[in-house]
Backbone as ProteinMPNN parsed JSONL, in Angstrom:
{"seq_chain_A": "XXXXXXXXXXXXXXXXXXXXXXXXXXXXXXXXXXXXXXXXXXXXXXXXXXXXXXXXXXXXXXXXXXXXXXXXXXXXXXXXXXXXXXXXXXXXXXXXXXXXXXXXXXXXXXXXXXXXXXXXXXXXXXXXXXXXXXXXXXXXXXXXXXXXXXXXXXXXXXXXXXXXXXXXXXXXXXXXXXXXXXXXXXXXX", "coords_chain_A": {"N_chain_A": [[-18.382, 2.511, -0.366], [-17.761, 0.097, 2.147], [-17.004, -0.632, 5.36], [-15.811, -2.579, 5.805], [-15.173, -3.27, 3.245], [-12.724, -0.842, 3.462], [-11.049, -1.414, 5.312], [-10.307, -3.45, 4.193], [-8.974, -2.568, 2.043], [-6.945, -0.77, 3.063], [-5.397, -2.265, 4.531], [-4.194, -4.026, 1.996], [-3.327, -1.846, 0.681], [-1.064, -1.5, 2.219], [0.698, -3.512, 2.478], [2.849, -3.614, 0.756], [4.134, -1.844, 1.542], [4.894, -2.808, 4.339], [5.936, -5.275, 3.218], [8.246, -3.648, 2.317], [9.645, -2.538, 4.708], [10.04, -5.206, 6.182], [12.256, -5.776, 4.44], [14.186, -3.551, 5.471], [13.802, -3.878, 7.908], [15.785, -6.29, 8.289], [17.836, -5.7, 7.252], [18.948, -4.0, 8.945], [20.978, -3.327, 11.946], [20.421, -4.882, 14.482], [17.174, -3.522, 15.075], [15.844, -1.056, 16.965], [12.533, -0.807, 18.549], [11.906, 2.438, 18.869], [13.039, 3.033, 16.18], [12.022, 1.75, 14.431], [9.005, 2.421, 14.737], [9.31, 5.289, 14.241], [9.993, 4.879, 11.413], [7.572, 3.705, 10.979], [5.917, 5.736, 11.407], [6.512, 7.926, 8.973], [6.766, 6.098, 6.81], [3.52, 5.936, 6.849], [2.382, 8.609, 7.108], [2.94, 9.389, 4.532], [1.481, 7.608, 2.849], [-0.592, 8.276, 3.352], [-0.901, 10.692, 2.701], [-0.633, 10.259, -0.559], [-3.295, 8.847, -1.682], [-5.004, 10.857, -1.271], [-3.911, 12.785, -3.207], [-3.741, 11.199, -5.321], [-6.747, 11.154, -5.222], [-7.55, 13.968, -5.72], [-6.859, 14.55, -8.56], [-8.503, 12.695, -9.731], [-10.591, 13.121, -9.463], [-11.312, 15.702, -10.218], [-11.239, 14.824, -13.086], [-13.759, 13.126, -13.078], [-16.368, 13.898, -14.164], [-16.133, 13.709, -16.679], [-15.801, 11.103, -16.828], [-17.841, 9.203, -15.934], [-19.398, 7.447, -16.775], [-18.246, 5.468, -17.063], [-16.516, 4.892, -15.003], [-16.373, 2.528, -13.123], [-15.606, 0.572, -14.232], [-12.669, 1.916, -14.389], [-11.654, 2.271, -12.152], [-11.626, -0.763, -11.307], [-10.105, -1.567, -12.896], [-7.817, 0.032, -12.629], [-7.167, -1.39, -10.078], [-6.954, -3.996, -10.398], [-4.683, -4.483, -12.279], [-2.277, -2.958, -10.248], [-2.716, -4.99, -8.382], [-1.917, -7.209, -9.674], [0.295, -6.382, -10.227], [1.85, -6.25, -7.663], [1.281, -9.204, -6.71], [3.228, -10.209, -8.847], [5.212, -9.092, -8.344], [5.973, -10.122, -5.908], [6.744, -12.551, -6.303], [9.296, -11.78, -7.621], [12.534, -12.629, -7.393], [15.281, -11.518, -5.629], [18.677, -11.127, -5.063], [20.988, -9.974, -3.023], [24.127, -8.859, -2.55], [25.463, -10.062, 0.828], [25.861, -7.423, 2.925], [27.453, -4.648, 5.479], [25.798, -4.053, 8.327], [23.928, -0.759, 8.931], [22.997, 1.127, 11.977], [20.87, 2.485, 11.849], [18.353, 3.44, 9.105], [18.643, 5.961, 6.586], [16.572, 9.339, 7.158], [15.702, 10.418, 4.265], [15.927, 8.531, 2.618], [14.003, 6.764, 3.739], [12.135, 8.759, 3.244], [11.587, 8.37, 0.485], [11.595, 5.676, -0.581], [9.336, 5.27, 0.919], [7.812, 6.474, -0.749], [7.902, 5.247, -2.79], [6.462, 2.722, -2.442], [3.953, 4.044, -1.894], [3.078, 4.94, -4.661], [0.899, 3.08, -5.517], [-1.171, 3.878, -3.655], [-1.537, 6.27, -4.221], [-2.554, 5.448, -6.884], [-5.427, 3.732, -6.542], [-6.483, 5.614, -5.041], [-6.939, 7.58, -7.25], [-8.869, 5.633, -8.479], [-10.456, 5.706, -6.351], [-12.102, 8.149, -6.557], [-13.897, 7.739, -8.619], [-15.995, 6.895, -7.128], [-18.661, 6.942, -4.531], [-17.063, 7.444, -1.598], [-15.704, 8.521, 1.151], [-13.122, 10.138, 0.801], [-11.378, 11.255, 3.049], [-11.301, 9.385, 5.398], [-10.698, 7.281, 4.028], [-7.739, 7.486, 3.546], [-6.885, 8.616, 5.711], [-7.424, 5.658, 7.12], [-5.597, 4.049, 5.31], [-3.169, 5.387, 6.159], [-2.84, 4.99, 9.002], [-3.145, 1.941, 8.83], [-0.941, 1.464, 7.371], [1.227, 2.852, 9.107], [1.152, 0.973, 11.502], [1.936, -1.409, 9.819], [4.475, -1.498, 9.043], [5.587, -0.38, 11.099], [5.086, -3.307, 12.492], [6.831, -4.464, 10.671], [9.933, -3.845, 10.937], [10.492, -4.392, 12.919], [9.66, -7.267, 12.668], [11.405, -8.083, 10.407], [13.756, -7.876, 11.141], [13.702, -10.658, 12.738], [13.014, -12.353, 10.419], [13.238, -11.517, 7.83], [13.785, -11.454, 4.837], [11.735, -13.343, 3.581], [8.523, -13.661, 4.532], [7.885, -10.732, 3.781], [7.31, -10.978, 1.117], [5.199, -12.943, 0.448], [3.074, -11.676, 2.346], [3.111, -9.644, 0.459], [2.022, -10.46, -1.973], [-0.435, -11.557, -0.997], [-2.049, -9.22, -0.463], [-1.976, -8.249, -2.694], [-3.288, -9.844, -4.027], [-5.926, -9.486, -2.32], [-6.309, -6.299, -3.381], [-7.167, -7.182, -5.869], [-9.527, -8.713, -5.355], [-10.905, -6.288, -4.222], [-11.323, -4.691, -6.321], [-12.438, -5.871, -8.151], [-15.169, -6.752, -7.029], [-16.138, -3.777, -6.396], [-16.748, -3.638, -9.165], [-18.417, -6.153, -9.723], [-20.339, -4.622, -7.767], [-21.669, -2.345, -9.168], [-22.131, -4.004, -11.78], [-24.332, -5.435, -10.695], [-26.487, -3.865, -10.093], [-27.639, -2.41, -11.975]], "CA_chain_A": [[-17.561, 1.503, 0.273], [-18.709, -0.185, 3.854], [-16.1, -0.154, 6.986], [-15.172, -3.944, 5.686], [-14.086, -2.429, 2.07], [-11.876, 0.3, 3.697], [-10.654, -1.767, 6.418], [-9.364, -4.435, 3.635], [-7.957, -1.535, 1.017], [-6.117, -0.172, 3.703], [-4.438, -3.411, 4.609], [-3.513, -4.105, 1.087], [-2.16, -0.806, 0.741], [-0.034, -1.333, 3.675], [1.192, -4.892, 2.36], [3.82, -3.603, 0.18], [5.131, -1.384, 3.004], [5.245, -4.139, 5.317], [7.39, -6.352, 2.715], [9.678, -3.36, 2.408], [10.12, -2.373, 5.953], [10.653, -6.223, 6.773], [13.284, -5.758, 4.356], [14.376, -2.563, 6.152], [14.44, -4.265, 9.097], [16.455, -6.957, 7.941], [19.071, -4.9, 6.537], [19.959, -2.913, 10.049], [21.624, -4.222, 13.069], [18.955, -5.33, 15.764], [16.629, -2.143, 15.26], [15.01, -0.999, 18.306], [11.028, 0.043, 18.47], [12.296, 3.862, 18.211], [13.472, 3.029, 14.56], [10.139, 0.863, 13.568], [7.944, 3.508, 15.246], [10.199, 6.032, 13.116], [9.781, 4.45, 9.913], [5.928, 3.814, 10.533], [5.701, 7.25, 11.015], [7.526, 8.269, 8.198], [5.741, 5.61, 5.823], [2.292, 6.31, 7.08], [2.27, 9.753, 6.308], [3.333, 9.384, 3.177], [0.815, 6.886, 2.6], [-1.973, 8.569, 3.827], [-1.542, 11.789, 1.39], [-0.699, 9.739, -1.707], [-4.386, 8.554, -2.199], [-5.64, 12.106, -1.468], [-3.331, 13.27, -4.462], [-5.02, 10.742, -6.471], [-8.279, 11.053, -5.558], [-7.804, 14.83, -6.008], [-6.759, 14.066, -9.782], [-9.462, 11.536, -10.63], [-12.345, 13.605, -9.017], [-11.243, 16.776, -11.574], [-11.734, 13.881, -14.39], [-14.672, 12.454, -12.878], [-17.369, 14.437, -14.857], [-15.989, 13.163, -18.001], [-15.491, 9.409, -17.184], [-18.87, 9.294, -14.77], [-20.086, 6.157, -17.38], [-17.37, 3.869, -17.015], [-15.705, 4.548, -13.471], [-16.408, 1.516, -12.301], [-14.53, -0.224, -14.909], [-11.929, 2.659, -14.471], [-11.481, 1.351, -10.609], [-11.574, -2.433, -11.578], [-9.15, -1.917, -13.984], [-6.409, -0.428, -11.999], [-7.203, -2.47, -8.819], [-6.438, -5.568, -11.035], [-3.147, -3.766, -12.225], [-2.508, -2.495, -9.139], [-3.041, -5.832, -7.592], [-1.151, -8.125, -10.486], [2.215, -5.426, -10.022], [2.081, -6.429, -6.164], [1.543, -10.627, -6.698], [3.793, -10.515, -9.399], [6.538, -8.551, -7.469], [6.563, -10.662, -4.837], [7.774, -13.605, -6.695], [10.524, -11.543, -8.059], [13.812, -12.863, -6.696], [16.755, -10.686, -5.818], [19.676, -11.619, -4.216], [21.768, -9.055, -2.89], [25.219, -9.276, -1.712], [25.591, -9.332, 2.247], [26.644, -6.166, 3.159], [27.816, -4.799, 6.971], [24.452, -3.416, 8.314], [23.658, 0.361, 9.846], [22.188, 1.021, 13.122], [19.265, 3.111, 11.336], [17.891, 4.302, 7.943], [18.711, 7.897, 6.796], [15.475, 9.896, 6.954], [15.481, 10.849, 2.892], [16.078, 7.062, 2.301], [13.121, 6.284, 4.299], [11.299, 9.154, 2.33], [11.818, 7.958, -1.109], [11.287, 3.952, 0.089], [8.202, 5.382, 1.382], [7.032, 7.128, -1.603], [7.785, 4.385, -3.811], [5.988, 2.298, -2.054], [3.007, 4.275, -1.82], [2.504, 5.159, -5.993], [-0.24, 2.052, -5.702], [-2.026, 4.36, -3.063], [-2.08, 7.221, -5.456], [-3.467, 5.205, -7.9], [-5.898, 3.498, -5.712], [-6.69, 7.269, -5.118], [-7.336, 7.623, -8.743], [-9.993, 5.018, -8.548], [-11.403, 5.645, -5.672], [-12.817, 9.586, -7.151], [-15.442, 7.318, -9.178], [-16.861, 6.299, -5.89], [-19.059, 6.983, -3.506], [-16.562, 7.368, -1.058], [-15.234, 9.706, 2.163], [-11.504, 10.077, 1.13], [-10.338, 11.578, 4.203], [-11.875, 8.581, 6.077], [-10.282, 5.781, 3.391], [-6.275, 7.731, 3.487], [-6.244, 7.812, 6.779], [-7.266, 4.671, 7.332], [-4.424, 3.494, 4.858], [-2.002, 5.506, 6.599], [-2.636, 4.34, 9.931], [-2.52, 0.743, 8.67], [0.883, 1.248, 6.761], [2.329, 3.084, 10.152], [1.256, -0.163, 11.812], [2.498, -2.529, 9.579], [5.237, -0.592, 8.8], [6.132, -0.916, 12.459], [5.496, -4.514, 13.138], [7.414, -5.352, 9.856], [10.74, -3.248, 10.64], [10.754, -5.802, 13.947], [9.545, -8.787, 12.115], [12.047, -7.976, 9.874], [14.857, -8.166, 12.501], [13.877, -12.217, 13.245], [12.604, -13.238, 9.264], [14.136, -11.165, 6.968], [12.53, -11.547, 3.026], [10.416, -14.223, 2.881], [7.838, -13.351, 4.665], [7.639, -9.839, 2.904], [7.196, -11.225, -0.242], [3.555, -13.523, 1.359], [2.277, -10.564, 2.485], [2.847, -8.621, -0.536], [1.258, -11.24, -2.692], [-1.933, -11.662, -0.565], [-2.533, -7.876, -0.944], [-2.486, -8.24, -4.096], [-5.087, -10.491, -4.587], [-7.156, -8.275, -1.861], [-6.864, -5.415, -4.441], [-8.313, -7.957, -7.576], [-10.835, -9.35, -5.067], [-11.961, -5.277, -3.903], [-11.898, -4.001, -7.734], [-13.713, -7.512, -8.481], [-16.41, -6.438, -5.925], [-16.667, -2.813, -7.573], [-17.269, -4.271, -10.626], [-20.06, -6.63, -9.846], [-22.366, -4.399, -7.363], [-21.971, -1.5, -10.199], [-23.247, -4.436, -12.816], [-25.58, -5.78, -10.798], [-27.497, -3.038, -9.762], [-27.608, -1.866, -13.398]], "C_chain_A": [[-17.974, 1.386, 1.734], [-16.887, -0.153, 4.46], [-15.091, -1.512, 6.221], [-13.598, -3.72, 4.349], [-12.953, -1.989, 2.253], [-10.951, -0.462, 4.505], [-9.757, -2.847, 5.152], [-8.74, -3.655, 2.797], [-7.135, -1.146, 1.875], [-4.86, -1.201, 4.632], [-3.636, -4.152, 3.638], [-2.901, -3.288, 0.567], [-1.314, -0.673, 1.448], [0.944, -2.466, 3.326], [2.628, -4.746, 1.501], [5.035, -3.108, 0.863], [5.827, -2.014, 3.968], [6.36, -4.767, 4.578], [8.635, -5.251, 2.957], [10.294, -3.175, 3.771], [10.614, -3.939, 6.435], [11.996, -5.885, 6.379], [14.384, -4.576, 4.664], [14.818, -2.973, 7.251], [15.456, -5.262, 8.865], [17.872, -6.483, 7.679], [19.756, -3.717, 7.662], [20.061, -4.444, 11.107], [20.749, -3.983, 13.818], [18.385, -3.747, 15.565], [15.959, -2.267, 16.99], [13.629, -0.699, 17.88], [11.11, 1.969, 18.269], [12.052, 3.658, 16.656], [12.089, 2.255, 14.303], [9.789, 1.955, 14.084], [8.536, 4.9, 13.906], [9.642, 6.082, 11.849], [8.29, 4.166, 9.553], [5.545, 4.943, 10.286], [5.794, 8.057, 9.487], [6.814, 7.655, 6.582], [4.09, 5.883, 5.755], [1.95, 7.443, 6.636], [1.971, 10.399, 5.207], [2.206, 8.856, 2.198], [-0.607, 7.102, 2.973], [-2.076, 9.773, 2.924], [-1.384, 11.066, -0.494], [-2.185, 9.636, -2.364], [-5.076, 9.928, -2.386], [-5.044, 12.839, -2.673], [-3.985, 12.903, -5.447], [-6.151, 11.221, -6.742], [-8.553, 12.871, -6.257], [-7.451, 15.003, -8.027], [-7.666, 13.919, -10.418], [-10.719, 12.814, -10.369], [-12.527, 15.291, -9.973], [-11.431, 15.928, -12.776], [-13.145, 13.438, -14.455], [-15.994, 12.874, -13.734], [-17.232, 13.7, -16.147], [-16.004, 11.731, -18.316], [-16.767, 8.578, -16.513], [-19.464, 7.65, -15.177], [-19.438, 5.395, -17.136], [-16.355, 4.03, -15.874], [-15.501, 3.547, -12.348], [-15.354, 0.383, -12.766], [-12.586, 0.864, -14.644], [-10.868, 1.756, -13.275], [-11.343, 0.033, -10.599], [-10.293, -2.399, -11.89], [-7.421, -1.699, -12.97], [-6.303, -1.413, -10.422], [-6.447, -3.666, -9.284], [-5.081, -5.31, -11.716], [-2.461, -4.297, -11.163], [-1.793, -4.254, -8.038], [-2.116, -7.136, -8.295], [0.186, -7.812, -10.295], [2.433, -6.257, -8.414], [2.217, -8.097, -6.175], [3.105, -11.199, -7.967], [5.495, -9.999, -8.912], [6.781, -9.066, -6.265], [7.102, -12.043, -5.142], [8.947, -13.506, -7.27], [11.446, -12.17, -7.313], [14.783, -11.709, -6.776], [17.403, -10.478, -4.591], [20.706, -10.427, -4.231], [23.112, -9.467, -1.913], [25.294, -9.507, -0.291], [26.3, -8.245, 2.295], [26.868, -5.454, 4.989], [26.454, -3.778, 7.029], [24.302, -2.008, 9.352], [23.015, -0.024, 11.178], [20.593, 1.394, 12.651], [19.57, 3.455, 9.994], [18.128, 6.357, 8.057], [17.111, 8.409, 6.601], [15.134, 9.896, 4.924], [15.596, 9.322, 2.237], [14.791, 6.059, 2.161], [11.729, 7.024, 3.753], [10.728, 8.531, 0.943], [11.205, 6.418, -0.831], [9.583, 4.318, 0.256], [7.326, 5.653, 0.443], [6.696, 6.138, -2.7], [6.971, 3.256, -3.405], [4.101, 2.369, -2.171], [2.053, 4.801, -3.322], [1.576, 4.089, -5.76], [-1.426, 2.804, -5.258], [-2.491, 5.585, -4.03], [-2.991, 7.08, -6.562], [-5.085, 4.918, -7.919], [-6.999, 5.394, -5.487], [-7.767, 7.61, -6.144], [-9.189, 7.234, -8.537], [-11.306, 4.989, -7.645], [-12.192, 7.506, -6.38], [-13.744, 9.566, -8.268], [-16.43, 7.288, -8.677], [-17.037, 6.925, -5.029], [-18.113, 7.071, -2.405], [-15.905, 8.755, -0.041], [-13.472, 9.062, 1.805], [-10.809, 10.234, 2.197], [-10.519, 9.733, 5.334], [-10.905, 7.358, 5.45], [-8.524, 6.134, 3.324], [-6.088, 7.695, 4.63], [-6.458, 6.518, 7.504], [-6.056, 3.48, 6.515], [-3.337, 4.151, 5.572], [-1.887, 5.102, 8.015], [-2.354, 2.959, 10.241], [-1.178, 0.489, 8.224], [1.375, 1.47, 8.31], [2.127, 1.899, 11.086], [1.755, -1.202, 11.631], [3.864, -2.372, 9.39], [6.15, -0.8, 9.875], [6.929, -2.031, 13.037], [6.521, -5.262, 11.866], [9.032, -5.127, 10.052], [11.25, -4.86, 11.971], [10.425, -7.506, 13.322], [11.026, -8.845, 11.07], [13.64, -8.467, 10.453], [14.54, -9.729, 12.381], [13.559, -12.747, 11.432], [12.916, -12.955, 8.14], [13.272, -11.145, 5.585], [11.764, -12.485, 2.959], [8.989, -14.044, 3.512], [7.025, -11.544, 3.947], [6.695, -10.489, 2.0], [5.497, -11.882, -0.224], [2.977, -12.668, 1.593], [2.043, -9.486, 1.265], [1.521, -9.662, -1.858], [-0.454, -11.231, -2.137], [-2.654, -10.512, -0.529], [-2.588, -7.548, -2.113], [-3.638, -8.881, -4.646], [-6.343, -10.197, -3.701], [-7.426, -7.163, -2.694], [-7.976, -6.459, -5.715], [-9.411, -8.591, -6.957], [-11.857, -7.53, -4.951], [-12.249, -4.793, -5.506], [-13.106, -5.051, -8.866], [-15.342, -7.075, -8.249], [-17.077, -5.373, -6.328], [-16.925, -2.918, -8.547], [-18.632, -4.896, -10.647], [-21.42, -5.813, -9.037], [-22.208, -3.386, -8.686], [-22.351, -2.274, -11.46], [-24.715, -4.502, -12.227], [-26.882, -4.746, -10.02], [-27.797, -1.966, -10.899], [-29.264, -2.594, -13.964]], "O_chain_A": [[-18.421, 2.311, 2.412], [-15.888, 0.312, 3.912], [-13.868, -1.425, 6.112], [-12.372, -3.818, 4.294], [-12.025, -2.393, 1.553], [-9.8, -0.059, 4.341], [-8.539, -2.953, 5.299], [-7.584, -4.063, 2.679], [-6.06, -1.135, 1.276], [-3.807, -0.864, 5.174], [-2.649, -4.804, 3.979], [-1.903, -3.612, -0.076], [-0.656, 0.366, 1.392], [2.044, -2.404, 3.874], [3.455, -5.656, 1.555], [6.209, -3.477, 0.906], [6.986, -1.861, 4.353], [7.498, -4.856, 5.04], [9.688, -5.549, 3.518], [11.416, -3.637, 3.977], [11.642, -3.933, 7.113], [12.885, -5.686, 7.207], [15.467, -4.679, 4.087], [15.921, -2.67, 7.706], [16.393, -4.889, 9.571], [18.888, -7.094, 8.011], [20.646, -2.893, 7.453], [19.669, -5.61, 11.148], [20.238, -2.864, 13.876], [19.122, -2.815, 15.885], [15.739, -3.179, 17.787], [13.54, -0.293, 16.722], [10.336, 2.585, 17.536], [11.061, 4.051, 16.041], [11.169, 2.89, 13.788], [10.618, 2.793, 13.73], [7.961, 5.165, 12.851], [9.009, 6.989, 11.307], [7.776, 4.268, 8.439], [4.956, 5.302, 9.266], [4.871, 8.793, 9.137], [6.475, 8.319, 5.602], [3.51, 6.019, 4.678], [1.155, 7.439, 5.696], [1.259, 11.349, 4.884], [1.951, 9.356, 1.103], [-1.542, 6.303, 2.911], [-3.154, 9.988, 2.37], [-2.053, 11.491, -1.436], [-2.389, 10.214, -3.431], [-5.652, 10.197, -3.44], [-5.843, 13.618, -3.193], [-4.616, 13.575, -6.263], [-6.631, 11.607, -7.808], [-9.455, 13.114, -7.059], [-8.154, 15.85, -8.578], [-7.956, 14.562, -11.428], [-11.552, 13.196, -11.191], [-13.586, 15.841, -10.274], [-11.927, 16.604, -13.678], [-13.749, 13.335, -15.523], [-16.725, 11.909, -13.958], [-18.2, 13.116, -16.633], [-16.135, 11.179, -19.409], [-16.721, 7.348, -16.551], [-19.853, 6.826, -14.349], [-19.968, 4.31, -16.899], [-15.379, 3.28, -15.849], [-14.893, 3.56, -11.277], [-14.614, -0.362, -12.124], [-11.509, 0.284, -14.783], [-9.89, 1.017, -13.392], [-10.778, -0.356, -9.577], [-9.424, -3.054, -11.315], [-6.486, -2.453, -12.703], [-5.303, -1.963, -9.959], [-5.517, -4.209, -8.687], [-4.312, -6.26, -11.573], [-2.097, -5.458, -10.975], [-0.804, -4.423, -7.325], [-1.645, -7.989, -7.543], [1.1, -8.632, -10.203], [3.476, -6.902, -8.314], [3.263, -8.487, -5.656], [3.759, -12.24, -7.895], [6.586, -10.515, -9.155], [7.67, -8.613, -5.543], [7.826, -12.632, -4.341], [9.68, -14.464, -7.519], [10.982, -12.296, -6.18], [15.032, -11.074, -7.801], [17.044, -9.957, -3.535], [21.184, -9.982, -5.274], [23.122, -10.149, -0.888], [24.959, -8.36, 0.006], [27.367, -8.147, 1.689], [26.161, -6.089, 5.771], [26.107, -2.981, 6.157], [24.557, -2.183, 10.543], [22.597, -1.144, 11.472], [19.532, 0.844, 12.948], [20.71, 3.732, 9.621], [17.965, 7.311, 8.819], [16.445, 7.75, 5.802], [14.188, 9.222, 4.516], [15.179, 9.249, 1.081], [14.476, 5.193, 1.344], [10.623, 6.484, 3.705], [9.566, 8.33, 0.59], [9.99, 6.35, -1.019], [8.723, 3.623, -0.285], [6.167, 5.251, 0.543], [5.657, 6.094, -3.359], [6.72, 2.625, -4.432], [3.273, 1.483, -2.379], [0.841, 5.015, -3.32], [0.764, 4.936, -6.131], [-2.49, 2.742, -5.874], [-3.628, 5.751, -4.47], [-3.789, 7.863, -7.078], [-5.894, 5.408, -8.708], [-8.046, 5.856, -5.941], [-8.97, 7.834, -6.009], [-10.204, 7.927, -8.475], [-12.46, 4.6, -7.827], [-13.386, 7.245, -6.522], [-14.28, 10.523, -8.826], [-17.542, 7.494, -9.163], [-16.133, 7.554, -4.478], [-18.66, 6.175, -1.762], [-15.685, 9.853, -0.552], [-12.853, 8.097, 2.251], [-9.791, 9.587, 2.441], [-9.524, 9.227, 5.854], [-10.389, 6.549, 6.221], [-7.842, 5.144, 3.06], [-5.23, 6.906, 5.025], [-5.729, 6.26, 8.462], [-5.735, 2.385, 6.978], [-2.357, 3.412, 5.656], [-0.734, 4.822, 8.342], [-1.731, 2.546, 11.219], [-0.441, -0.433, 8.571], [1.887, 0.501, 8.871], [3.198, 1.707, 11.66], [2.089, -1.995, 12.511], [4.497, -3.393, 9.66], [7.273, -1.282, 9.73], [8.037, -2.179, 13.552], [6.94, -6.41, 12.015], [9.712, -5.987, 9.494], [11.983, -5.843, 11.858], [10.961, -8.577, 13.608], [11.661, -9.897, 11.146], [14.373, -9.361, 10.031], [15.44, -10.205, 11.688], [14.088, -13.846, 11.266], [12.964, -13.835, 7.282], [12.1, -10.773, 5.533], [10.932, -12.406, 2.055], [8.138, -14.41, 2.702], [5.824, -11.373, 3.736], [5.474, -10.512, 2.152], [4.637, -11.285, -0.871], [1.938, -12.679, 0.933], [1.092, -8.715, 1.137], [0.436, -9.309, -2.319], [-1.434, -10.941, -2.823], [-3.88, -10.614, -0.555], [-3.228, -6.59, -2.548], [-4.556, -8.569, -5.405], [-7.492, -10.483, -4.039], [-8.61, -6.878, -2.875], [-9.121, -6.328, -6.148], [-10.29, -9.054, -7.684], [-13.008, -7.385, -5.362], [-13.409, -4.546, -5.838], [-13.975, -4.958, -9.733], [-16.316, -7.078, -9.001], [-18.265, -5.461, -6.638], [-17.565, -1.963, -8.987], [-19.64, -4.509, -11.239], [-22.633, -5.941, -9.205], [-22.936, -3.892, -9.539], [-22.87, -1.593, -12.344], [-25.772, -4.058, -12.676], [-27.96, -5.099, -9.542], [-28.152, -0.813, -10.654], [-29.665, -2.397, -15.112]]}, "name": "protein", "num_of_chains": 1, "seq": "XXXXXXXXXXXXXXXXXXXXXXXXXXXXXXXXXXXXXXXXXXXXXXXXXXXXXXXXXXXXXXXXXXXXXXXXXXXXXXXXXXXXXXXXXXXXXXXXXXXXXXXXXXXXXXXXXXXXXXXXXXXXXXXXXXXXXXXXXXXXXXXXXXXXXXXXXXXXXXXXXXXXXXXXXXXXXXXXXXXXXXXXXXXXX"}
């Protein structure tokens, strides 16, 4: 994977984060930059050992699947990448409810984690490939604690619909990068 690769996986791994933290931010009373900074933290982290879980997974399989890892990696990318466009056209309308000042930490765990099963998987796929893990998790977790950030404040002025745009267009960055692994591993066959 080149700088471009990593630099766009790690922005579509961040895209789901972003929708939720908008809706994170949305759901407290005016946050401050403390609380986003907080919650990037908090998601980033999280999101930066997920893939290393994976990859540590896949890369104990890897001997056995060595012929078809490319399709392995396609396959859940395009998953992966269909769960994220297709979950952002979900609708769901939730009551108004009176809004906190902040998220409880274990709230913000769990949110975080659930968030980040894509990166795990992601993970998975990347332990076919050529690839420096430490180099491609933390570059996803420094993009989540970024977006993570600017979404808890975007969140504050725009609330869900913008989430939902961002989650979608990271989705079809995963089915364009597992696209991409697919054709140089044909065409250099």
């Amino acid at each position: 994977m080149n700088a471009a690769s990593i630099t766009l996986l790690a922005l579509a791994m961040s895209t789901d984060a972003f929708a939720a933290a908008i809706g994170k931010g949305s759901a407290l009373m005016k946050p401050r930059w403390s609380e986003a900074v907080r919650t990037g933290l908090i998601f980033g982290v999280i999101e930066a050992i997920t893939p290393l879980v994976g990859w540590a997974l896949g890369y104990a399989a890897a001997d056995y699947v060595e012929s078809w890892d490319h399709w392995i990696a396609f396959v859940l990318l395009l998953v992966l990448g269909l769960r994220m466009v297709r979950g952002a056209f979900q609708h769901t309308d939730a009551p108004e409810i009176s809004k906190p000042a902040r998220h409880g930490f274990w709230l913000l765990v769990a949110t975080g984690f659930a968030t980040s099963i894509d990166a795990m998987a992601v993970g998975v796929g990347l332990a076919f490939l050529d690839v420096n893990i430490t180099v491609v998790a933390l570059s996803i977790g420094f993009a989540t604690f970024a977006m993570v950030t600017l979404g808890v404040m975007v969140g504050r002025l725009l609330g869900h619909v913008t989430g939902r745009w961002a989650e979608a267009v990271g989705g079809l960055v995963l089915i364009a990068i597992g696209s991409l692994i697919l054709y140089e591993h044909l065409s250099a066959v």
